[in-house]
N, C-alpha and C positions, 0 to 999 in steps of 0.2 A: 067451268073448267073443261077443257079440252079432254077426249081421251086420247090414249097415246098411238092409237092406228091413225087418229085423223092430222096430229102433231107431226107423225111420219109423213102422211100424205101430204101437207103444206112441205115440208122441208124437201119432197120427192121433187114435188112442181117447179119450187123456187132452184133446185140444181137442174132442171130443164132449162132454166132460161128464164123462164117469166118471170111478170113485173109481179110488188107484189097485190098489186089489187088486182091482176090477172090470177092471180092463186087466190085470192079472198072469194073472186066471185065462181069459179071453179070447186071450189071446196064446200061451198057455201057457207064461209066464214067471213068474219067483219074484219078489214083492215086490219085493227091493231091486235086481233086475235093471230094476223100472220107475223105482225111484226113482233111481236112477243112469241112465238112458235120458232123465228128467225132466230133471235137473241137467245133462244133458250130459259126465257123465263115461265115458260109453261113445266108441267110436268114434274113438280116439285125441284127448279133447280132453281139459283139466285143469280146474281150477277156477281162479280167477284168484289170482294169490299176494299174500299181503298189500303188496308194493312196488308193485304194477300197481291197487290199487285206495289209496293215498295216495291225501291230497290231497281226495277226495269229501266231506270230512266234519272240519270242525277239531277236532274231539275223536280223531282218530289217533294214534297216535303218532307223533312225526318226531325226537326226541331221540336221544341218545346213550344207550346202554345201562346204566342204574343202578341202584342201589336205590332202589325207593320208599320215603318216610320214614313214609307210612300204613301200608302193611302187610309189607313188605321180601321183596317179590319185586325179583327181579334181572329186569328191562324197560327199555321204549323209552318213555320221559316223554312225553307224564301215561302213568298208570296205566290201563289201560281196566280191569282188574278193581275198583279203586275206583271209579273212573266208573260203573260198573255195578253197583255194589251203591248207590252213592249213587242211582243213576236207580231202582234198586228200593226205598230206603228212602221216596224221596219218594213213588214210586206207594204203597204201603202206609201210609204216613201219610194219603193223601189218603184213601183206599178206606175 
């Protein structure tokens, strides 16, 4: 675990501009110690759980757990994996 001077110090680097293995090898931290410093999962915080980001966005799920009848995963209606292959269908049809 990181201490919080050196989680500062990557997050100082990364608002200069550098890449982030330009800040891993400056810090003398490993890649995914910056990229987890980035995200803020160092330092006792989480990421935020999918019930705490409902609601942002009406394509979430908010249903009851079921099978989807497109591709028959057991999920929370709609599907966001068919939503998301539909949102990539159209980008590739357009492209």
């Amino acid at each position: 675990m990181l201490k919080v001077a050196k989680i500062l110090e990557i997050r100082r680097l990364l608002g200069q501009g550098l890449t982030q293995r330009e800040v891993a090898a400056a810090a003398g931290v490993g890649a995914g110690s910056v990229f987890r410093a980035f995200k803020g999962l160092l330092a006792g915080r989480r990421p935020p759980s999918p019930a705490t980001r409902r609601g942002t966005c009406d394509e979430l799920p908010v249903g009851p757990v079921e099978r989807c009848p497109q591709c028959g995963r057991k999920i929370e209606m709609p599907c966001r994996a068919c939503l998301a292959e539909g949102h990539a269908n159209l980008a590739r049809d357009k492209g």
